[in-house]
N, C-alpha and C positions, 0 to 999 in steps of 0.2 A: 269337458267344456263346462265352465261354471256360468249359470245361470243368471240372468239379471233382467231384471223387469220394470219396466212404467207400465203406465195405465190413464187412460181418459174413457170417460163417460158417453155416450150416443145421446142424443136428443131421442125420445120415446114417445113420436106421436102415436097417437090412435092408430090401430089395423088397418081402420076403415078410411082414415084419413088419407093413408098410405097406398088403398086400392083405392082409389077415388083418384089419386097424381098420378098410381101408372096407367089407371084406364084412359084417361085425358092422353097421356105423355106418348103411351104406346100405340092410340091411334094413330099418331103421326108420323111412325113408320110402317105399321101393320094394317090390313085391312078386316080381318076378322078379330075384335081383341075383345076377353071376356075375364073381367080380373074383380074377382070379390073375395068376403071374408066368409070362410067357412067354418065348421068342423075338420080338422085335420082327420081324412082316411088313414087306414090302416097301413104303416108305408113298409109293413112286412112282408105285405102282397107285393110291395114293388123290390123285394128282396133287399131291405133296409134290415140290419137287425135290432131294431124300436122301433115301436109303432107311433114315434110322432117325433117333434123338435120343437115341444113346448117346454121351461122352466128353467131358470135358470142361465138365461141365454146369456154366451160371451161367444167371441173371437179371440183368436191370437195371430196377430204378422210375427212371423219367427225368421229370425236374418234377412240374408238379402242377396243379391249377386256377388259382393265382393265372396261371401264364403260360398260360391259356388263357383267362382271362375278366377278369382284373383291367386294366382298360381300359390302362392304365400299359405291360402286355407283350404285349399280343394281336398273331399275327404271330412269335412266341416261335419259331424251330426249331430241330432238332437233327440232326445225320447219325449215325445209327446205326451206318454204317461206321469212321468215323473213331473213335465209343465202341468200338467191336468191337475196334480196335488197339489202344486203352489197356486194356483190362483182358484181352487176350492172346486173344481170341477173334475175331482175323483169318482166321482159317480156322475158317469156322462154319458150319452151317443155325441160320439165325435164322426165328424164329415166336411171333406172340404178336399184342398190342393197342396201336392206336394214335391218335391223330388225324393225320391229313393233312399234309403240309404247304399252307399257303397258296398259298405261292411257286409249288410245282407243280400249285395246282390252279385255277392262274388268278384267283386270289382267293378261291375259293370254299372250306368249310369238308370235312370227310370224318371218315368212322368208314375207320382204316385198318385190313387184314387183313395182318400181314405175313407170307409165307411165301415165304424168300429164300435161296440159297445162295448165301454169299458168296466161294466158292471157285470156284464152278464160272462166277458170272455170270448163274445161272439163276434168274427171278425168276418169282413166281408169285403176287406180290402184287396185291390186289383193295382199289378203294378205295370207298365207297356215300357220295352225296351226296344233297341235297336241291332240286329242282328247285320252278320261278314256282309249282307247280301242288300241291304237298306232296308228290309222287313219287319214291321212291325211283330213284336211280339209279346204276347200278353199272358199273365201268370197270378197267381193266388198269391197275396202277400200278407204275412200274418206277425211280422215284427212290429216292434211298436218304437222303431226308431226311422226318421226322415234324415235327407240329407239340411244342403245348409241353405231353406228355406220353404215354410208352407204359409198356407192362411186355411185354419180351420174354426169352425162353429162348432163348441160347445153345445150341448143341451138335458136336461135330465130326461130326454127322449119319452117323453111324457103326450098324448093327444090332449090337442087344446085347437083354440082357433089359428088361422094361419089364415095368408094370400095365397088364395087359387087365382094362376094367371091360364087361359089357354087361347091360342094364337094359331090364327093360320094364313097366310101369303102374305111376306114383305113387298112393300111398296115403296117406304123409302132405303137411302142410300147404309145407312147402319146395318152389317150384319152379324151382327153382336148380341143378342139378347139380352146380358149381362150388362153390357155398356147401352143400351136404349134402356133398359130400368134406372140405370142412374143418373141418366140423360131425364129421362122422365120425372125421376125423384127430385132431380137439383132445381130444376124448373117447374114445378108443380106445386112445390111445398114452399115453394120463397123460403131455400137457407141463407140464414145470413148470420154474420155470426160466430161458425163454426159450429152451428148445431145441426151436424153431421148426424146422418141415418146410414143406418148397417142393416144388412141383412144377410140370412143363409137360408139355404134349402136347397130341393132337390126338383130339379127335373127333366120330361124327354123327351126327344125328338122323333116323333111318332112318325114323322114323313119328313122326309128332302133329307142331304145330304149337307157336310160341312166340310172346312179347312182346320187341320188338327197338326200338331207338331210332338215330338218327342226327341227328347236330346240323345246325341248321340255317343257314346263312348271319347271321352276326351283324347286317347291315342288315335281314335277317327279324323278329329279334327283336323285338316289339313292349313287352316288361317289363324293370322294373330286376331283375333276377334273382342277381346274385352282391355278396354283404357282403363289400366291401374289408377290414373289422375282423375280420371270420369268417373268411377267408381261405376260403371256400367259397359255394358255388352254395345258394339258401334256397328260389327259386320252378323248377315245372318251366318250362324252357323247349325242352325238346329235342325232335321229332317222332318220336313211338312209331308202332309199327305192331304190330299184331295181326288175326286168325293167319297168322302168316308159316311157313313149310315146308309140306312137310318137306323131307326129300335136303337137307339142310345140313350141313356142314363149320365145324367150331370150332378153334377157334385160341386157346390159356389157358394162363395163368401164375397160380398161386395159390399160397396160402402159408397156414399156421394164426396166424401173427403175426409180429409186428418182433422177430431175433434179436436187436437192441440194446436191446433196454426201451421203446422209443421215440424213441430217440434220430434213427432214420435219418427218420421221418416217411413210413414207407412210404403206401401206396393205402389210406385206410379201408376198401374193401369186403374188400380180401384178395385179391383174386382181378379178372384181367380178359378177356372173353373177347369174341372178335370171330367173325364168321364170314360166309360167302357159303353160295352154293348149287352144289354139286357137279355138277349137271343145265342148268342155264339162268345166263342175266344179270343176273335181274332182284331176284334178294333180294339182301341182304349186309345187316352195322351189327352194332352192341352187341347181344349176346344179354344178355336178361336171367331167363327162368325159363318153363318152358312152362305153355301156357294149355288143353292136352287132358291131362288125368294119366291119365285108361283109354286117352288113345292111344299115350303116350309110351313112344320106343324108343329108346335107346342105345346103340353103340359106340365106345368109344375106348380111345387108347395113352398111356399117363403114364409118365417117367422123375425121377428124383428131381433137384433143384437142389441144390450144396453148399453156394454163397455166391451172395448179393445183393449188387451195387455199385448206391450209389443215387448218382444222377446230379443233380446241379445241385439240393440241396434247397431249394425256391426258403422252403418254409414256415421254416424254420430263417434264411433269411437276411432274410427280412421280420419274425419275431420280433426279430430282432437289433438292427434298424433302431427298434423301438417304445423 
């Protein structure tokens, strides 16, 4: 797969700036919300291998759904390391959202967790697949190749300051944590513009349970599920599980929108976040919104993104082609 890359810049307000829109933002769904800027802890304690996700900060959206479901590319990969070199982030802690590769997973499909240092060789990546029986299951993954699409955060895994956010009972209707921060960010910061804010980081569901998905083996599939003309997935086909946690660990790359207008074709949702379970083998996959809101407990650490390099826009190149 040969390589191609754009790029735009993030708008880079202040930290403080930044916790000041989600404290305001996240009251509004949450009733316990404590979001400041700290000293990044040590996030080796939290079995990170780098102790922070300060310098150097980027993102990359790499593909998209056609090369994950458009019969035409399925099978699609990418080496993460090799993107690391092009956009100057060979010496990195990389973390964020992915699918699997195929190649390394016997054929089989994965919701991948990446959480990898690429300096030091230490990988601490977890991948969650789909077993004959609908069972989740979860595994060590130490390749450094995705299938055909992730959204990860660069960093020179460096301690620096970061957003401590911690949360406890949902009140309002969002149960998203990812999607109430950029709910909170779009409306707090007045973008206008296109001066989009990114973020990454990490964190966990100390209490309550969620709704999580993992894709399933394509010879699983029983539906026509993805509009080759839509360039998108129209029926579910994935295997949810619900209530899954708690004691999980998130892994997220999110953003308020595309700082080019539209042009790069970032992620619709905005935001992608994966995770395992900090305690045991047996959860991991797509987080997508918790399903206890009196029980729900958060912790995490967010550092800001400057620029996004979007990788291989497959939607831009199949419009091309019509």
């Amino acid at each position: 797969m040969k390589l191609k890359f754009e790029s735009e810049k993030f708008d880079i307000p202040p930290l403080q700036k930044i916790a000041e829109a989600l404290n305001i933002g996240l009251k509004e769904n949450y009733k316990d919300v404590n979001v400041k800027v700290i000293d990044c802890p040590n996030l080796k304690n939290w079995g990170c291998p780098a102790e922070g996700i300060s310098g150097n900060e980027k993102i990359i959206d790499v593909g998209g759904e056609p090369y994950m479901h458009d019969p035409k590319f399925i099978g699609t990969e990418f080496d993460y390391e090799e993107i690391s070199k092009k956009i100057g982030a060979e010496k990195s802690y990389a973390l964020g959202a992915g699918s699997s590769a195929m190649s390394c997973m016997d054929g089989h499909c994965g919701e991948l967790t990446i959480n990898e240092n690429l300096m030091t060789n230490d990988s601490k990546s977890i991948v969650a697949s789909v077993d004959i029986n609908k069972k989740c299951i979860v595994k060590k993954y130490s390749a450094r190749k995705h299938g055909g699409l992730s959204n990860i955060y660069f960093s020179d895994g460096k301690k620096g300051k970061v957003i401590m956010i911690k949360i406890n009972i949902r009140t309002g209707k969002q149960g998203s944590l990812t999607q109430s921060m950029r709910s909170a960010l779009s409306k707090h910061l007045n973008i206008t513009q296109n001066k989009h804010v990114a973020l990454g980081g990490v964190f966990r569901i100390l209490n309550g349970k969620i709704k999580s998905h993992v894709q399933p083996d394509y010879k699983d599939i029983k539906i026509d599920y993805y509009d080759t003309k839509l360039m998108k997935c129209t029926k579910d086909f994935l295997q949810f599980y619900q209530p899954v946690g708690s004691e999980l660990q998130c892994y997220s790359v999110l953003w308020t929108g595309d700082p080019s207008g539209g042009t790069l074709n970032l992620r619709d949702s905005g935001e992608h976040t994966h995770f395992h379970s900090y305690n045991h083998d047996k959860d991991a996959g797509h987080y997508h919104f918790d399903v206890t809101p009196e029980e729900i407990q958060y912790e995490g650490y967010f550092n800001i993104s400057r620029e996004v390099f979007r990788v291989n826009n497959i939607y831009k190149e199949l419009a091309n082609k019509i």
